[in-house]
C-alpha positions as CSV (number, residue, x, y, z in Angstrom):
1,X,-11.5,19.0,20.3
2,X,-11.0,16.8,17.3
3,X,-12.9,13.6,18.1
4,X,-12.3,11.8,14.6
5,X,-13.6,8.4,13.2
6,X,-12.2,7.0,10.5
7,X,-13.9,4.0,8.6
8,X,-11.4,1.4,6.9
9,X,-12.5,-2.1,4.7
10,X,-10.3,-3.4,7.5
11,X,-7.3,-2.6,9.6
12,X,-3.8,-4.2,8.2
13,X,-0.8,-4.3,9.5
14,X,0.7,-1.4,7.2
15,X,-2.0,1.2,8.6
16,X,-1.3,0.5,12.4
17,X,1.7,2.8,12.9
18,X,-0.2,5.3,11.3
19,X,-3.2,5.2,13.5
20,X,-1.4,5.0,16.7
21,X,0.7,8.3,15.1
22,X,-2.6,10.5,14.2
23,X,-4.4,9.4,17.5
24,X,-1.5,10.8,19.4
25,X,-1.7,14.0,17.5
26,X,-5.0,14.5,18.4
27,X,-4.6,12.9,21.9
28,X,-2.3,16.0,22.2
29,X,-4.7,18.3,21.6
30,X,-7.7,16.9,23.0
31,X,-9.1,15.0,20.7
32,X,-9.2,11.7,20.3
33,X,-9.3,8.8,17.1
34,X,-11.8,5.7,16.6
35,X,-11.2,3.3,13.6
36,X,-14.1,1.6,12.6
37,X,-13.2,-1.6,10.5
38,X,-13.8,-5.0,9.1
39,X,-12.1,-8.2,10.6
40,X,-11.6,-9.2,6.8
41,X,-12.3,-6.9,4.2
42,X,-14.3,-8.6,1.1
43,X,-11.5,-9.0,-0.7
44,X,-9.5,-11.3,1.8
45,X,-7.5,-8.8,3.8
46,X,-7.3,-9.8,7.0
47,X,-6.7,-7.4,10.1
48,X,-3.0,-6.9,12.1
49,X,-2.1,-9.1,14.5
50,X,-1.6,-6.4,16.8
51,X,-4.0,-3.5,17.0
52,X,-3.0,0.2,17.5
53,X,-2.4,1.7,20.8
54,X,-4.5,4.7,22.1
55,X,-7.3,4.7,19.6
56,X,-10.9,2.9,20.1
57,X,-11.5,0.4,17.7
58,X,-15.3,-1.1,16.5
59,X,-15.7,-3.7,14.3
60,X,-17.9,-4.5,11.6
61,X,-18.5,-7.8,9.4
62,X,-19.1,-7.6,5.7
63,X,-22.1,-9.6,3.6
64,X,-20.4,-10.0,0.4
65,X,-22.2,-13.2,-1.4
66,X,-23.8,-13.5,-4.0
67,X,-24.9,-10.7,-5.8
68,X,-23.4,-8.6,-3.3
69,X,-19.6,-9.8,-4.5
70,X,-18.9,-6.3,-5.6
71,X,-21.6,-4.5,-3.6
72,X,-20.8,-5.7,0.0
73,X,-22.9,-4.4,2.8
74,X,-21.8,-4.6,6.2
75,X,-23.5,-5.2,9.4
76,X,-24.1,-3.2,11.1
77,X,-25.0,-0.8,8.4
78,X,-23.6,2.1,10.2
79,X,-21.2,2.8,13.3
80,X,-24.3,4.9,14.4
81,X,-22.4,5.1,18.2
82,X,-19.1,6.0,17.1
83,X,-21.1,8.6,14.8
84,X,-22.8,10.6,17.5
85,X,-19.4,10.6,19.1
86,X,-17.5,12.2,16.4
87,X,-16.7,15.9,15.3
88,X,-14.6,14.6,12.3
89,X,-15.3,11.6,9.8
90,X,-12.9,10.0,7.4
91,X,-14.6,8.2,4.7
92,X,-12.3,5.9,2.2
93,X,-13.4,6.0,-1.3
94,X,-15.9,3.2,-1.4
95,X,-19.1,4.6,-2.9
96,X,-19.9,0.6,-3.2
97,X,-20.4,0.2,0.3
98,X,-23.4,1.0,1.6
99,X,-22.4,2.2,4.9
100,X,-20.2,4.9,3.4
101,X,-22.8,6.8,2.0
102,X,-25.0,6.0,5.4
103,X,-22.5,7.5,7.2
104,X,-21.4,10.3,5.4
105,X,-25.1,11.4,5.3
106,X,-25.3,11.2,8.9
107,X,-22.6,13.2,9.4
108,X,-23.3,15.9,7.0
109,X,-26.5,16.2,8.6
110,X,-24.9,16.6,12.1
111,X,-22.7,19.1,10.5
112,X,-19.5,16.8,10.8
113,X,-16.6,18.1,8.9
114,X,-16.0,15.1,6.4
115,X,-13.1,14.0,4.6
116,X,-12.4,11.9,1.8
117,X,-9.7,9.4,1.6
118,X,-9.0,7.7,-1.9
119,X,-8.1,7.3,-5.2
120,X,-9.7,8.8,-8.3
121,X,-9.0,6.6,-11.2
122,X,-8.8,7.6,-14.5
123,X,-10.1,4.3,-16.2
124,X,-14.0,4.5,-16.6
125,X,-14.8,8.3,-17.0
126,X,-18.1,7.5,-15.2
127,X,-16.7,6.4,-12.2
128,X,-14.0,9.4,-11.8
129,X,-16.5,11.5,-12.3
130,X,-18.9,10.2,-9.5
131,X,-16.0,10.1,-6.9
132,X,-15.2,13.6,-8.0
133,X,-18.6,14.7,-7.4
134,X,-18.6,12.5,-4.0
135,X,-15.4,14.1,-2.9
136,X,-16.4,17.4,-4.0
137,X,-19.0,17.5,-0.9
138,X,-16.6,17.1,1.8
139,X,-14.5,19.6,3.4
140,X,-11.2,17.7,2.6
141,X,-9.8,15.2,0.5
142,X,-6.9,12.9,1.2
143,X,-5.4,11.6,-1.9
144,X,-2.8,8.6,-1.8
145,X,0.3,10.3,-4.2
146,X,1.1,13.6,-5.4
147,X,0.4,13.1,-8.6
148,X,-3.2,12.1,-8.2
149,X,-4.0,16.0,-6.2
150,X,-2.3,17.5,-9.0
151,X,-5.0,15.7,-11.5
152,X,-7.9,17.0,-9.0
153,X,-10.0,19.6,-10.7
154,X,-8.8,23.1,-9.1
155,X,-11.5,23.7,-6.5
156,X,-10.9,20.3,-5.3
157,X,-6.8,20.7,-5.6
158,X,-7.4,23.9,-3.4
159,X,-8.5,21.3,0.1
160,X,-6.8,18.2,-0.6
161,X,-3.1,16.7,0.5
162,X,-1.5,14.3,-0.9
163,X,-0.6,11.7,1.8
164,X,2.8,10.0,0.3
165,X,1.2,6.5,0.7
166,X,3.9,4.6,2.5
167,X,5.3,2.2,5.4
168,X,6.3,2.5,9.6
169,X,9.7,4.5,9.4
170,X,11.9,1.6,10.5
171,X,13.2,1.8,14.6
172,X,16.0,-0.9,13.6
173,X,18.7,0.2,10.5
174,X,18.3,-2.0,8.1
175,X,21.0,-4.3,7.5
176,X,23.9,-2.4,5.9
177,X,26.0,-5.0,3.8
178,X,26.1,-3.4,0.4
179,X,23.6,-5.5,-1.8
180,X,26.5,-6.4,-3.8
181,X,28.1,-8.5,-0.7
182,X,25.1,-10.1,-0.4
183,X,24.1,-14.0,-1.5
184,X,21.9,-14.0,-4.9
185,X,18.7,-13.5,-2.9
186,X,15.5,-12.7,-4.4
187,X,12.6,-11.0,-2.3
188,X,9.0,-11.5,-3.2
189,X,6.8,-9.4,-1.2
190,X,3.0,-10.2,-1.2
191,X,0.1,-12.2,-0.9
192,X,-0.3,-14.9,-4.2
193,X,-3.4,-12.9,-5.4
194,X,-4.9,-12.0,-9.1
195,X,-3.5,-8.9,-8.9
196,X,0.0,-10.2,-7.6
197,X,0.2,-13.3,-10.5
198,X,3.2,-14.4,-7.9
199,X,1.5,-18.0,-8.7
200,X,1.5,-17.7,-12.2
201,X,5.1,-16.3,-12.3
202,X,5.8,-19.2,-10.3
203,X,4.7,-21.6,-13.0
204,X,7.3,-20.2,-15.3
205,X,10.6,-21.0,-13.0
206,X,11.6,-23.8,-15.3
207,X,12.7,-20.8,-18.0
208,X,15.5,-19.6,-15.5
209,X,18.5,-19.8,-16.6
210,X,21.0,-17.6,-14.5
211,X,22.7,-19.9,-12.0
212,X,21.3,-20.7,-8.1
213,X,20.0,-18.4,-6.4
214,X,17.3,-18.0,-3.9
215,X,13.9,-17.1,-3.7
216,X,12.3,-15.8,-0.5
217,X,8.3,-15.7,-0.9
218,X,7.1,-13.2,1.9
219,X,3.6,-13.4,2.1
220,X,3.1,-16.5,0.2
221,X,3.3,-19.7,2.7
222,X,3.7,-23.4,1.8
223,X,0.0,-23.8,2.0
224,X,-0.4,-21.7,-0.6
225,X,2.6,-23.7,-2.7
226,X,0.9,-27.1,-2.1
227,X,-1.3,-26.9,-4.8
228,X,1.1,-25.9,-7.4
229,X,2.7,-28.3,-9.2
230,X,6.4,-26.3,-9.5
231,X,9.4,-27.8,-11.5
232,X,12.0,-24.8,-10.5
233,X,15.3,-25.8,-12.0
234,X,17.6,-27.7,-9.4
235,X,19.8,-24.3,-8.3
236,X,16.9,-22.2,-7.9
237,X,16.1,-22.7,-3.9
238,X,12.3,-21.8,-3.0
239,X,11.5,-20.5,0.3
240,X,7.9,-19.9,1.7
241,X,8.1,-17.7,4.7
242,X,4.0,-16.6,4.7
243,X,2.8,-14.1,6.7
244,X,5.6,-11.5,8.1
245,X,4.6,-8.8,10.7
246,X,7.4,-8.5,12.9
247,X,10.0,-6.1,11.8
248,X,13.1,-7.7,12.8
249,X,12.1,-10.9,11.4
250,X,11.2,-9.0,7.7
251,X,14.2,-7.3,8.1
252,X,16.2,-10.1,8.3
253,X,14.9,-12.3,5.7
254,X,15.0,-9.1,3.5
255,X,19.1,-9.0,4.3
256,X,19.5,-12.1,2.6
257,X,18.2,-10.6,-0.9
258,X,20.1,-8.1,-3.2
259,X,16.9,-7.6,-4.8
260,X,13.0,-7.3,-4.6
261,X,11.2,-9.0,-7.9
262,X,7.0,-8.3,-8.1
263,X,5.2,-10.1,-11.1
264,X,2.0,-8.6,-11.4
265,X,0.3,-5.1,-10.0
266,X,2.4,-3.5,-7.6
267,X,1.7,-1.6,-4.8
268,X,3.1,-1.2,-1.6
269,X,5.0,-4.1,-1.6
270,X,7.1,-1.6,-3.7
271,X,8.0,0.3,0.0
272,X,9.0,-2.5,1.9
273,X,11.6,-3.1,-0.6
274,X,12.6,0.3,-0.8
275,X,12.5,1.4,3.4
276,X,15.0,-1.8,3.4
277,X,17.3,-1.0,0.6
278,X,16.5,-2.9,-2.1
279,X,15.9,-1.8,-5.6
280,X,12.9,-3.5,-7.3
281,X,12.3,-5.7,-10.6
282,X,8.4,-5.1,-11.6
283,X,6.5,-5.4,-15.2
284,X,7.0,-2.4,-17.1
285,X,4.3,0.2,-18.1
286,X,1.2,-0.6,-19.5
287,X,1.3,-3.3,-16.7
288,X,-1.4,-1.2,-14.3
289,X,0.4,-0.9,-11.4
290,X,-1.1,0.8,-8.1
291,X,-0.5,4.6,-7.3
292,X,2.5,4.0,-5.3
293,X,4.2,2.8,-9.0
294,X,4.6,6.7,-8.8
295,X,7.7,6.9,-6.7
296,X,9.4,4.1,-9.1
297,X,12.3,5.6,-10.8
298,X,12.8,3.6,-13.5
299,X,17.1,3.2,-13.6
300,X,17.6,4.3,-9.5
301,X,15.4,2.4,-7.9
302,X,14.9,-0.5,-9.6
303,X,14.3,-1.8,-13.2
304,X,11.5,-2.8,-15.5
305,X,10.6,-6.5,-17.4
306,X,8.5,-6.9,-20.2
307,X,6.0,-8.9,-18.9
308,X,3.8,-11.5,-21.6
309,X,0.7,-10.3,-20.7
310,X,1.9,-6.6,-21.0
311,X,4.8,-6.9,-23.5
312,X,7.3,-3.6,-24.4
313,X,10.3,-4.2,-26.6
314,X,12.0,-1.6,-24.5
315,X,12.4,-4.0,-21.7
316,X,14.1,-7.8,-21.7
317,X,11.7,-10.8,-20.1
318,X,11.9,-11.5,-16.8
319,X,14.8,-13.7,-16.4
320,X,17.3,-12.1,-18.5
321,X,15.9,-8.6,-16.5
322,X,16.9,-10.4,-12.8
323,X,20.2,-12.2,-13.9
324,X,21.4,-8.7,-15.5
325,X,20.3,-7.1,-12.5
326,X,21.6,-9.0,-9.7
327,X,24.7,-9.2,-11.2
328,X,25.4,-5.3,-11.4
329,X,27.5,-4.8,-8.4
330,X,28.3,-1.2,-8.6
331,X,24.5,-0.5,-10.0
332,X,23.3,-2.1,-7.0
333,X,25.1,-0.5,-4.4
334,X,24.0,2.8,-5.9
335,X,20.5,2.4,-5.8
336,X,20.7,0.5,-2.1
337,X,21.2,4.8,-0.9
338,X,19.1,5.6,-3.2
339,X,16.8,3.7,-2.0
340,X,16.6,4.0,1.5
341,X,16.6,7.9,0.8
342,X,13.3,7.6,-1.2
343,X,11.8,5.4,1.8
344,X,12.4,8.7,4.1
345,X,9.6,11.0,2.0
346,X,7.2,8.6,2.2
347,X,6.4,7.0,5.2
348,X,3.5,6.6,8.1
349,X,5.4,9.7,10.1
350,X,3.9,12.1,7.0
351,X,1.1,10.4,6.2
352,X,-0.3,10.6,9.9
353,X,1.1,14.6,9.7
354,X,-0.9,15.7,6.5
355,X,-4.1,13.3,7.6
356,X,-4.0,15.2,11.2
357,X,-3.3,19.0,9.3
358,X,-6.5,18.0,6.8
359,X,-8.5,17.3,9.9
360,X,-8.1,20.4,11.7
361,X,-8.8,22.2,8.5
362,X,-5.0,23.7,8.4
363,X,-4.1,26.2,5.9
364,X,-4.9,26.2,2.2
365,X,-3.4,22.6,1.5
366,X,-1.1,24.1,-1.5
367,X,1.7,21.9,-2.3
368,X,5.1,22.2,-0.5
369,X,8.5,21.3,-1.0
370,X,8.1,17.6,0.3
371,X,6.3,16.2,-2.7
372,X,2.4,16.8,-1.7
């Protein structure tokens, strides 16, 4: 049997396909999957709306005043039920968290086979190298993209998989008009957060000059707007949708747009656009995007803007970048396939494969032909 926990920050909407995928993996084979998680994680992120089916869930709540802003502690300090249960544990790469290393110690004691699930950044060299030495004493490692098992030290390379970080495989086609039938619609997926700056991009409306067209904030509600004082030119038409979970009603507003636009950091807001078609407008490198800026072909998939915090001469500034951009018709219909091709490799479906094959300790986790 493979009776696996898995501890998260929290449980959002994006990881509730994959839950409900792994735990029927190991359902089949007579295991079984708890997810042990935060209501809201200490940086805001609240938990889905609906929970995944099959797979016992705990919850946990997070202390994070104070001096404990970057430090959080969680109560209680350990799953200690859900450990004594367990054959396998998941651990995500939060050596900040207290009840991370509580947990992992408990299980290495019980002789738990323990995997690690994060990212290894290569800012800091201290910090790389502690969560290289923290992977390095558990049985597996889950890494988020290819390219970041391919940076792993060998005998770490040799027991990790990279997981293709991505979104639910969609059970409705998207909407097939080619983006270049489409109305001048602009998506912008994500919450208004620092690492977003969808509310200091906001601010600079007033310097478009391309025409109307529409803006469709998903993630970013009016509450959110009613602070702001806006001044969008008069054909620019601002709408707040907030919070989207249901996939008909994402993939609807998403049909509307001919292109996705993210300001700041991107992550995997960069998937929704791409499972759905749309080619993406982000801030060109040095902007430090997340590790799902790996599958970004700059060209097919979308395009780059020189952003004024992380200027590059190679790239124009945002609004001449969008106006040339939507207005490429036969560009645009090209990168729509392109797209929607890219959205197939990296999805829930392989994530929850490669998590279940690193669980059950299968074969020498070498790279194959799939891109992990």
């Amino acid at each position: 049997m493979r009776r696996t926990l898995i501890i998260q920050p929290t449980l959002p909407s994006y990881r509730v396909d994959l839950f409900e995928r792994l735990g029927a993996l190991l359902t089949r084979d007579e295991g079984a999957l708890w997810v042990h998680y935060a209501e809201r994680d200490y940086l805001g992120v609240g938990v889905a709306q609906q929970l995944p089916r099959g797979v016992r869930l705990s919850t946990k709540r997070y202390y994070s005043g104070g001096l404990l802003k970057k430090t959080p502690l969680s109560y209680p300090a350990l799953p200690f039920e859900a450990l004594m249960w367990a054959e396998v544990l998941v651990i995500p790469g939060h050596l900040h968290e207290l009840e991370v290393a509580l947990s992992a110690s408990i299980a290495k004691l019980r002789g738990l086979r323990v995997i690690w699930w994060g990212s290894f950044p290569s800012e800091g060299a201290l910090k790389r190298r502690v969560r290289l030495w923290a992977a390095g004493r558990c049985q597996g490692v889950a890494t988020y993209m290819p390219s970041q098992r391919e940076g792993l030290p060998k005998e770490l390379r040799s027991r990790a998989r990279s997981l293709n970080n991505g979104l639910k495989p969609l059970s409705l086609p998207p909407e097939t008009p080619k983006l270049s039938e489409r109305p001048l619609g602009v998506a912008v997926i994500g919450r208004p957060s620092p690492k977003s700056k969808i509310k200091q991009w906001l601010m600079t409306l007033s310097e478009w000059r391309g025409g109307a067209i529409q803006i469709h904030l998903i993630g970013t509600s009016e509450a959110d707007l009613a602070p702001m004082s806006l001044d969008p030119p008069p054909e620019v038409e601002l709408y707040a949708h907030g919070y989207v979970e249901g996939e008909a009603e994402l993939l609807e507003l998403l049909a509307r747009c001919r292109v996705s636009f993210y300001p700041g950091a991107m992550g995997l807001s960069l998937m929704e656009g791409i499972r759905a078609g749309l080619p993406t407008l982000l801030a060109g490198p040095p902007a430090p995007h997340m590790p799902e800026f790996e599958l970004f072909i700059e060209g097919e998939l979308g395009r780059h803007f020189s952003s004024d915090e992380h200027p590059n001469e190679e790239w124009p500034r945002w609004p001449e970048a969008l106006g040339a951009m939507l207005h490429d018709l036969a560009w645009l219909d090209d990168a729509q396939a392109r797209c929607l091709a890219q959205g197939e490799a990296f999805s829930t479906k392989v994530m929850a494969e490669r998590l279940y094959e690193l669980i059950c300790g299968v074969g020498s986790c070498e790279p194959d032909t799939t891109g992990g």
